[in-house]
N, C-alpha and C positions, 0 to 999 in steps of 0.2 A: 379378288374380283369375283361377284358374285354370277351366277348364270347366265342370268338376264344382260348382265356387260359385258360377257361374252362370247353368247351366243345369240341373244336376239337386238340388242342395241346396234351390232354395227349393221343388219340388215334394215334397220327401219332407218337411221341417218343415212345410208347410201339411199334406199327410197325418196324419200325428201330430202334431202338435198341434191338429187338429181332431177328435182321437178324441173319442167322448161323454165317457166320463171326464173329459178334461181341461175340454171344454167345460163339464161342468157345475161344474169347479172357476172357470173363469173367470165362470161367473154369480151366484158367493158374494161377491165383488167387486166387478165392472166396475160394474154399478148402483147402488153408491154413491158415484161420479164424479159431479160437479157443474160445473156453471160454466163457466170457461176450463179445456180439461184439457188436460192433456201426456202424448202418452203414450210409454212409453219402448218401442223396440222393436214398431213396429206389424204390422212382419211384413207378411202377406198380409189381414188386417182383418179375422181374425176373432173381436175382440173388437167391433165392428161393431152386431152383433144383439143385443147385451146389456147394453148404452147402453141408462138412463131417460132419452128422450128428450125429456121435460118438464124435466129439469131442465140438459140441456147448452145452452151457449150456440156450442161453438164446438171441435173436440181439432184440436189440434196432432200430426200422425203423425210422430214422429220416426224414421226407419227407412234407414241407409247403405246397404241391398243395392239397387238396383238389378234384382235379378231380383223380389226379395221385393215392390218397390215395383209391377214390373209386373204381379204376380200379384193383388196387392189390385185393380189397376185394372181387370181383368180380369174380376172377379169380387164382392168385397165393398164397393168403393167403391162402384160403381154403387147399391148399395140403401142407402149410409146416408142415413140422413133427417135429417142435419144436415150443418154445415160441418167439410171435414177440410183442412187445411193442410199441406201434407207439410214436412218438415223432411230435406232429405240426410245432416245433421253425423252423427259419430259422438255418440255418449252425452257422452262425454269432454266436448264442444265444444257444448253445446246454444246455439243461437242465438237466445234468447231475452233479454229483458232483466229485471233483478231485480224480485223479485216481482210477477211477469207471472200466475200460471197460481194455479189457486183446486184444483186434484186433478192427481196425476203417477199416472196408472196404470201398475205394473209386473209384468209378467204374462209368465212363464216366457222373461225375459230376463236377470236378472243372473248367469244361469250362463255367459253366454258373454261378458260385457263385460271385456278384458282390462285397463282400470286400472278396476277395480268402485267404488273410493274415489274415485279424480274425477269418476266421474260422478256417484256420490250425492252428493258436494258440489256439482255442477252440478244438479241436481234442487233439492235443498237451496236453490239462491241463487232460483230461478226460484217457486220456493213462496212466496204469501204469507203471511203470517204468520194461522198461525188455519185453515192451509189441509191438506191430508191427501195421504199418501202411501199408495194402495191396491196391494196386492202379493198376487202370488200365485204362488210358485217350489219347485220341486223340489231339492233339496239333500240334506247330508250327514245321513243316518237315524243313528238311536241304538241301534242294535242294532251291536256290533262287530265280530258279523263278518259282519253287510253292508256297514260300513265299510270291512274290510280288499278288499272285492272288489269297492269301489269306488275303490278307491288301485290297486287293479293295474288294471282297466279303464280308467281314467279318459286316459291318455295316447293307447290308441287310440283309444277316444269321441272326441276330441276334434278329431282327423282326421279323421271321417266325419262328424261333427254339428257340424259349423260352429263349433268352438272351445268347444262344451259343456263345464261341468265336473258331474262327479258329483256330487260331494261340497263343495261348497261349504256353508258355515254360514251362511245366511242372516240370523236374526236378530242372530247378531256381527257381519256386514258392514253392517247397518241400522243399529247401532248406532255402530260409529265411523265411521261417512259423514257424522253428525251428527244423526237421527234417534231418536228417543223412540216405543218400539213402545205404543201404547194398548192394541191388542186384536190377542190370534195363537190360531191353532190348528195342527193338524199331524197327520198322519195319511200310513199307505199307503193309495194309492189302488190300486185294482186295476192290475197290470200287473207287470215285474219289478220285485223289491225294489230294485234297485241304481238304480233312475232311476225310483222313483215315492213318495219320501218329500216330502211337501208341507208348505208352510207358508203359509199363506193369514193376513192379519188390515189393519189399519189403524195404519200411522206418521204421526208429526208432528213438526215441527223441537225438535228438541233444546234 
């Protein structure tokens, strides 16, 4: 891991991804986590404060950075008011056992997970049955030619932002992971087009 991922990458994704914007994307969500939860990609924690915490019994943080993980400690772990479990594995590898976890929260992570399909099959095997998969990712917009200049940018993106991808298609990567989308929405959210088309809703095993 080079310097720069870190020491200064987990300080610029906790910046931005803590803008209000985004946070209030993540509060259309996170709150309807339940139970045992998984969550993929916990970052620095601040999906944290947006846990009903009447209804969690216990998340599981699954998060390989090591800067990101010290960052949460630092900072957002301290205030949750429940149990968090850290998890080091990559996505890929969850160390979990089969239908272990009752909610997989995934919240402005499947842009950067580089085999995006075994880890939604890893999600997939950890989900009880009857149990939900809450998401909320920025991806490939429907407009083309913010498309087209998210295929040119997207290569240097992805060297500065931690392996981000632009334009990923979110609801077709939900879908052959092995997931059934119940309920989606999608919108720009204020910011630049090319990295602020969203898809927010509720998956369930396929």
């Amino acid at each position: 891991m080079s310097f720069y991922e870190r020491y200064c990458l987990p300080h610029i994704i906790n910046f931005v991804c803590g803008l209000k914007d985004i946070q209030d994307q993540r509060e259309k969500v996170v709150p309807l986590a339940k139970g045992r939860v998984l969550e993929v990609g916990m970052g620095s924690g601040l999906n944290i404060p947006h846990y009903n915490v009447e209804k969690i019994e216990l998340v599981w943080g699954l998060e390989p950075s090591e800067g990101m993980r010290k960052k949460a400690q630092a900072n957002n772990l301290k205030r949750a008011p429940f149990e968090v479990r850290w998890l080091d594995s990559p996505s890929e590898e969850i160390p979990l056992e089969d239908n272990s976890v009752d909610t997989v929260v995934l919240t402005y992570t499947l842009c950067t997970i580089p085999d995006w399909q075994l880890a939604l099959q890893q999600m997939r095997r950890v989900l009880k049955p009857g149990g939900s998969l809450v998401f909320c990712e920025h991806g490939e917009a429907p407009d083309e030619s913010v498309r087209r200049w998210q295929e040119r940018i997207n290569p240097l993106w992805g060297k500065i932002a931690g392996g981000c991808h632009l334009n990923r298609p979110i609801p077709r990567y939900l879908e052959e992971g092995g997931f059934k989308i119940n309920t989606i929405d999608s919108a720009y959210i204020p910011g630049p087009k090319i990295a602020s088309f969203e898809y927010w809703g509720v998956a369930s095993q396929a």
